[in-house]
N, C-alpha and C positions, 0 to 999 in steps of 0.2 A: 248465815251470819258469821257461823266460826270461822270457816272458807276465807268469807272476807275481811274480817279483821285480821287473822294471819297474815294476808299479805299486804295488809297497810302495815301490819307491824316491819315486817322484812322490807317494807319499801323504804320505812324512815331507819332502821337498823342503817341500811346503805347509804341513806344520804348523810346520814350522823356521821360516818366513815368517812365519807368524800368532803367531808366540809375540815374533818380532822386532819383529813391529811394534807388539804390546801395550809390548812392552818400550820402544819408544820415545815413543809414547803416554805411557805413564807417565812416562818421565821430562819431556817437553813440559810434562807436567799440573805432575809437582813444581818445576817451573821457573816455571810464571804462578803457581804459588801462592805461589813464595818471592819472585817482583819483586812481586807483591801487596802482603803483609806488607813487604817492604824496603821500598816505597813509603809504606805507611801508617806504616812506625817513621819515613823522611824527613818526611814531611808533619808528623807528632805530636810528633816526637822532644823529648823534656823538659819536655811540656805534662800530663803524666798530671795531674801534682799541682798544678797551677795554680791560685791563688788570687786572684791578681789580671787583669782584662783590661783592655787600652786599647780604648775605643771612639771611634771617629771619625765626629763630629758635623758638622753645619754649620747653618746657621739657615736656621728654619724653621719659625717662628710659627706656633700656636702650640706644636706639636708639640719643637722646641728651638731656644731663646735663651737669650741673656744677661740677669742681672736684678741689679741691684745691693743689695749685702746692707746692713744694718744700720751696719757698720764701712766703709762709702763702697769695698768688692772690689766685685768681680763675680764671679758664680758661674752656671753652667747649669744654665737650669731647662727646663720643657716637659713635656707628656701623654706623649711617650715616653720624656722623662729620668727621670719618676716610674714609668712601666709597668717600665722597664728594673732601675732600683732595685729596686723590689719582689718581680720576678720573683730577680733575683741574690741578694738577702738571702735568701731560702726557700736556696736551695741552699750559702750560706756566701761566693758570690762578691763579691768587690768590683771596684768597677768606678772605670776613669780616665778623664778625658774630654780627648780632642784635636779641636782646633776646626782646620777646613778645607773647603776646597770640598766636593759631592758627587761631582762628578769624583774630583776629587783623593783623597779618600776610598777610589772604586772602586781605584785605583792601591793605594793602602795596603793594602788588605786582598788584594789581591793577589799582593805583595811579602812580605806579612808585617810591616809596619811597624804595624800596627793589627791590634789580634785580632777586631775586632767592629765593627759598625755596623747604627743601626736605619733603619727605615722602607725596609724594601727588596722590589722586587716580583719574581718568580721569572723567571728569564730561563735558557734552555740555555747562553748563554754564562759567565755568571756563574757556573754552576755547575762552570764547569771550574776557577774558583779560591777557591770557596766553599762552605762546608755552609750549609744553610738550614734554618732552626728553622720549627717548625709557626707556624699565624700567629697572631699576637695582634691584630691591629685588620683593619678592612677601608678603603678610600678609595674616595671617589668622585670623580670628576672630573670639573670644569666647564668651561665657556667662559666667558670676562667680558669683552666687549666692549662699543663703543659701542653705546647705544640703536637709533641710526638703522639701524643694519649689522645687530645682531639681529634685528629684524623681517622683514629677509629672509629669514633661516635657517628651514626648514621640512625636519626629516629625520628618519626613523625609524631609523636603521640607520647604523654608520660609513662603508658605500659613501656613499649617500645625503648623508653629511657631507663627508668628503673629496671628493666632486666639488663640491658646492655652496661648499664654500673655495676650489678651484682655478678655479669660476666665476665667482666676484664677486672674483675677486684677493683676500683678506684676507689682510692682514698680521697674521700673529700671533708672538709668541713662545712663546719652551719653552727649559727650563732645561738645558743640556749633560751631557750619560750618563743622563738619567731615561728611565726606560720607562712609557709614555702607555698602561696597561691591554690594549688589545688590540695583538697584533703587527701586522696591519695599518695599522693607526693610527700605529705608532709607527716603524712604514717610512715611513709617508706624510711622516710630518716630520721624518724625516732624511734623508730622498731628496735627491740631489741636482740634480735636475729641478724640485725643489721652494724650493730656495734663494733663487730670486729675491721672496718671499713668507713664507718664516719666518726668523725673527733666532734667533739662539742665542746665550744671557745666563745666567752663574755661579750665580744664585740668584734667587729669588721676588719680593725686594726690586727685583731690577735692572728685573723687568718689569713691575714698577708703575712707574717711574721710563722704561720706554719710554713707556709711554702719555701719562704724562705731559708726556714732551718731543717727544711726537706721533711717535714711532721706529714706532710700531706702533697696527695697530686693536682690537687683545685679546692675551690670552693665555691656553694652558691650564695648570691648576692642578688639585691636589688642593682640593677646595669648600672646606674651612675654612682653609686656608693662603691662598687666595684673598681669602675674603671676611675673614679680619684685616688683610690689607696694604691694601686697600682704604677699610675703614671707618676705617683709621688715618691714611690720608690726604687731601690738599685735594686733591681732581682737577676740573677745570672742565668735562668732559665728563661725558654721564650714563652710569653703566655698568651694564649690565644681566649679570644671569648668569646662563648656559644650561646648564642640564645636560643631561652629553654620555649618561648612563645606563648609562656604566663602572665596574663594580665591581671591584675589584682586593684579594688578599686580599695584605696585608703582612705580613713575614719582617725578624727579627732574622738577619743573617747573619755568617758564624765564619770566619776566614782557615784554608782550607787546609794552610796552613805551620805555624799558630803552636796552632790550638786541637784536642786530640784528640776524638772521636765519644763519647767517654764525659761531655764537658762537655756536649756538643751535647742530649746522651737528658737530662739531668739538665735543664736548659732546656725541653724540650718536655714531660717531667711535670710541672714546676712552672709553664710556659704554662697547660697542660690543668686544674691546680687556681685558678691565680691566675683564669683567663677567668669562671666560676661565683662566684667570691668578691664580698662588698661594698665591698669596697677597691679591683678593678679597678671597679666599678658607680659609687662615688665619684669615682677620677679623671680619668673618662669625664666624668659630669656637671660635675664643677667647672672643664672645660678647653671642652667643646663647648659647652656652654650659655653661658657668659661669651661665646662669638664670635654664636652662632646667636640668642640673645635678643635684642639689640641691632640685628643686623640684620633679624631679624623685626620689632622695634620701628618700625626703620626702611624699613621696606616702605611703598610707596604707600598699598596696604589701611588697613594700620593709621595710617596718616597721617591716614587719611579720618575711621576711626573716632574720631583722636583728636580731631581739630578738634572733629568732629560733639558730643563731652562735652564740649569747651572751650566751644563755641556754645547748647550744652546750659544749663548754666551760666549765661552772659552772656542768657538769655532770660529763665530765672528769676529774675536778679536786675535784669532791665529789667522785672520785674511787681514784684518785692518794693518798689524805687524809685520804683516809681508812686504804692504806698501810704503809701509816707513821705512823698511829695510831693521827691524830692532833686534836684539840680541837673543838668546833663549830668553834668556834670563826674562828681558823686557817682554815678551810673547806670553810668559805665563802670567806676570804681573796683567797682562792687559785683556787675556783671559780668565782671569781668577775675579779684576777688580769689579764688574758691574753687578756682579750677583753678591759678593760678599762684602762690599765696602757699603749697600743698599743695607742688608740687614744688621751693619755695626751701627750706622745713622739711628735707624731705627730704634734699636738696643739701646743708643746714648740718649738718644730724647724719651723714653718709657723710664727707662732705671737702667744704669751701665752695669746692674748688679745682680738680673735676673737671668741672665742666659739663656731667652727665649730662641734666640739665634740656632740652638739646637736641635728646635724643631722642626728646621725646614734644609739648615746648613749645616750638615755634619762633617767630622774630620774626615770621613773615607769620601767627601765629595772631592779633598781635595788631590787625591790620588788617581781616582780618576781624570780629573782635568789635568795633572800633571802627563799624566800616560796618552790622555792625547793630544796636550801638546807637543810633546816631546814626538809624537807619531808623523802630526801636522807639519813640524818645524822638519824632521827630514823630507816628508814627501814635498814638500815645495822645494826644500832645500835642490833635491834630487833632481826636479821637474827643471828646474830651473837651471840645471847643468846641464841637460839636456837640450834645452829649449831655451836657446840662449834669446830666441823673440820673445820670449814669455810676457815682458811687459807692453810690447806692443800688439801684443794680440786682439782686436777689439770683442769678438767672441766672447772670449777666457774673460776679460773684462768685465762684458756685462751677465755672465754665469757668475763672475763672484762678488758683483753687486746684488744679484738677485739672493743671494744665497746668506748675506749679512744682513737682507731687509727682512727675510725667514727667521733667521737665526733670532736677531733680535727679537723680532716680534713675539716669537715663542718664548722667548725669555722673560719680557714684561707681562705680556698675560699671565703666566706662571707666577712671577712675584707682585700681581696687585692679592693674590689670595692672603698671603699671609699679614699685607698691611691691614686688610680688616680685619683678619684674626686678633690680632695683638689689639686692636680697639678695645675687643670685646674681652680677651683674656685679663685685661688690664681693667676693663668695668670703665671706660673713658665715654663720657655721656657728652652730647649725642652721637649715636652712631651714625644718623645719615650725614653729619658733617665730617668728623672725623676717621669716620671708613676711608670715604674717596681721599683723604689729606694724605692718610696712612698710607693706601692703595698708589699717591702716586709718587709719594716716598720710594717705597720698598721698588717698583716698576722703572724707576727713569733717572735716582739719583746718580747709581749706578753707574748706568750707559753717559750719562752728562760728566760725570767727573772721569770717565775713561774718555771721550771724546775731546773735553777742556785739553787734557794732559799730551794728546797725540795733535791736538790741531790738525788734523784729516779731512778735507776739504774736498777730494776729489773725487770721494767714490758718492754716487747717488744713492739717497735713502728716504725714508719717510721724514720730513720734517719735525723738527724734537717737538715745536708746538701742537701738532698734531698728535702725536704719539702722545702725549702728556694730557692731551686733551680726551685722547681715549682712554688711555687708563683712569683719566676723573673717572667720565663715564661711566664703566663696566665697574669699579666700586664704587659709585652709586645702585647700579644695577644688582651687587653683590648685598649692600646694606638690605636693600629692597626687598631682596627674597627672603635674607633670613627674618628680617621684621616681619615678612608672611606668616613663616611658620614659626614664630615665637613663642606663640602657646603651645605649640606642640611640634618641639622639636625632637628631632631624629637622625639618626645617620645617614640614611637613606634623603632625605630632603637636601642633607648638608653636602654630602657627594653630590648629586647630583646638580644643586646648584655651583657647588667649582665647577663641573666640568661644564656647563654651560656657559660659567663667568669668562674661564680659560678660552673652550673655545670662540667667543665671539669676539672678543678681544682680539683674538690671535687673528681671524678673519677679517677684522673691521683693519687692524694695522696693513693686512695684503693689498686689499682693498684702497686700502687710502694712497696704500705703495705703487699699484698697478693705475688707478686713474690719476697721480698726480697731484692727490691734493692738497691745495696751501693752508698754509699758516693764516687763521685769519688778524687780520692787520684795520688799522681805521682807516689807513689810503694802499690804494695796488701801487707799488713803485714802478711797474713795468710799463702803467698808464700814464703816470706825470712824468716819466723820461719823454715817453712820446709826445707830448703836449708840448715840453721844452722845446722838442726838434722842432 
């Protein structure tokens, strides 16, 4: 019996144990649960109902700036001042805007002095004083450094990059509290082993303004923040930009103190419907195309191609010149005018005060048309002393008939590209009406007021109806493609659509040149003559 009650006692000794210690288990448990909830009513507390948020902004072209309104204020604007709006209206929210550093911002919404701020990339740290919204854009980031210093860089991989910067010493810049895509990456440039070689400046603006006062050999940026500060300014060095091949998905984010998780879900359904919409597909195009056209315009490539239509041009009318017998003088005016009295039309109807014209028409184009007019005007001159049948030649004839129906043709395919650029640089809505209007501006005014002024009747060509009607065409064709990729627009999409716009164009004029084809008319004249007889 002693036997057995011993071990009745040790049995309930145990279970006394195991019930005490559920018992305090549970209460441990209802204690994180109640600092839980105490924590999230501290964090939330008087935000359930919230209707209004402060957002804190800073600049950051094109993304947000300042733009002065109608009544001589200023007001913020930018691709995520409008994403932001948009999204907020869906859900009833209104939004305030405080302008400050991006530092100084991080401080804010940590504090709670700001409920909100966009363009922000996912960080562990951050999220100790932040909720993060699903993402609504993606960024990419580049390098934009000198010419000469670029063509060393050769690297597939961020190791690959950070040692090749720590080995040629590059001085670069990077803007204070941004996170550079990958965490390694973004160690590497705040390290401070690395100091003697990276500058650290307030904002985007600043580090154009190093480069320019030679503080530094580049800097990195998000691609299109880069390449506005850029093209907007004078810089005496060449600067080339290198993408780094970092994608990074960006996050609206919500101050822990001030916005509750019921604001946050109602944002990321109205993210998840806005992203699908036309409206997001619009403010994408109308913000990235205005930066990404103009410097695709502005690429070497197309520099080449544009001359090559300026010179285009300037051939066929150092042939047309020769028929009329005109003077130098009158040779260059009639080489020079279809290419550049197109883009002053242009210029005059946009604003006669934006000197877009320099995108495509620059002053050394005209030295080169000078140089081969001047080439042109002897070698016919010369030919022509020689060959005193010159004009009866019927051969020679029809080689410099064929060779002004080439010339041209290359010439307006070339300039329907930049009538729809200027649509779109200018923000002129719609684009698929106004592209092709633009497109056969810039393409045919040109050649029609050079042809008015010479009355040249004799040499065979593509009918101006035709011609005018392809270039409609092919900017429609041009409209079409970039409104393809207007959500997600890129360099590569935008080249490759000119050089399909150009060359179809340019083939469809050969084409229309080589079969013959008319003007369409409401009667054939050639039929009611015969019907006369």
């Amino acid at each position: 019996m002693t036997k057995h009650n011993s071990k009745k006692i040790q049995t309930m000794k145990i279970l006394k144990l195991f019930i005490f210690i559920l018992l305090i288990s549970k209460n441990f448990y209802a204690l994180s649960i109640g600092t839980n909830e105490q924590q999230a009513i501290l964090e939330c507390e008087g935000t359930t109902n919230k209707k209004t948020l402060i957002n804190a902004w800073y600049v950051n072209e094109p993304y947000q700036y300042l733009i002065a309104t109608s009544n001589g204020r200023t007001t913020v604007s930018g691709m995520d001042i409008e994403l932001i709006n948009a999204i907020a209206a869906k859900i009833g929210i209104n939004i305030e805007y405080n302008q400050d550093s991006w530092y100084q911002d991080q401080l804010d919404i940590q504090s709670g002095n700001a409920d909100m701020t966009a363009g922000a990339t996912y960080t562990a740290e951050r999220s100790n004083y932040a909720h993060f919204s699903k993402p609504y854009r993606l960024e990419e980031l580049s390098l934009f450094i000198i010419e000469s210093l670029a063509k060393k860089l050769n690297f597939q991989n961020v190791n690959e990059l950070t040692a090749q910067i720590r080995l040629f010493n590059l001085h670069l810049g990077i803007v204070k509290g941004t996170v550079y895509g990958d965490p390694k990456f973004t160690d590497f440039l705040y390290n401070e082993k690395n100091r003697d070689i990276i500058e650290i400046y307030q904002n985007d603006i600043e580090l154009v303004n190093g480069i320019i006062k030679k503080e530094i050999d580049g800097f990195i940026s998000d691609r299109i923040v880069g390449s506005v500060n850029i093209l907007g300014r004078a810089i005496d060095r060449n600067i080339l930009e290198v993408p780094l091949n970092i994608k990074t998905p960006i996050h609206l984010i919500f101050s822990k103190k001030t916005v509750s998780l019921n604001i946050i879900e109602q944002f990321n359904f109205a993210i998840d419907d806005f992203l699908t919409s036309n409206e997001y597909k619009k403010i994408i195009k109308t913000y990235i195309y205005h930066i990404l056209l103009p410097k695709s315009i502005d690429a070497r490539w197309c520099h080449i191609i544009g001359l090559l239509g300026c010179l285009a041009f300037a051939f066929s009318g150092i042939i047309l010149s020769s028929r009329k017998n005109s003077t130098l003088f009158g040779t260059f005016l009639f080489a020079v005018l279809p290419s550049i009295s197109s883009c002053i039309i242009l210029d005059l109807i946009v604003n006669h005060d934006t000197g877009h014209l320099n995108f495509y028409f620059t002053p050394s184009y005209f030295y080169y048309i000078f140089v081969v007019v001047l080439l042109g005007f002897t070698i016919i001159k010369l030919f022509s002393y020689y060959n005193k049948q010159i004009a009866e030649d019927n051969y020679l004839e029809q080689s410099l008939n064929n060779i002004v129906a080439i010339c041209d043709s290359f010439g307006q395919a070339t300039f329907i590209i930049i009538g729809v650029a200027m649509v779109i640089i200018h923000k002129i809505k719609p684009l698929s009406f106004w592209g092709p209007f633009f497109a056969f501006i810039t393409a045919n005014c040109g050649a029609i007021l050079r042809d008015f002024i010479m009355k040249e009747h004799s040499i065979k060509r593509i009918p101006r109806g035709v011609s005018i009607e392809i270039s409609i065409l092919w900017g429609i064709a041009f409209s079409v493609l970039l409104d393809i990729y207007g959500s997600n627009p890129n360099y590569n999409t935008i080249k490759y659509s000119m050089i399909i716009v150009i060359s179809g164009a340019f083939i469809t004029n050969l084409l229309a040149y080589h079969f013959g084809f008319l003007e369409w008319r409401f009667r054939n004249e050639n039929t009611n003559l015969e019907k006369q007889t």
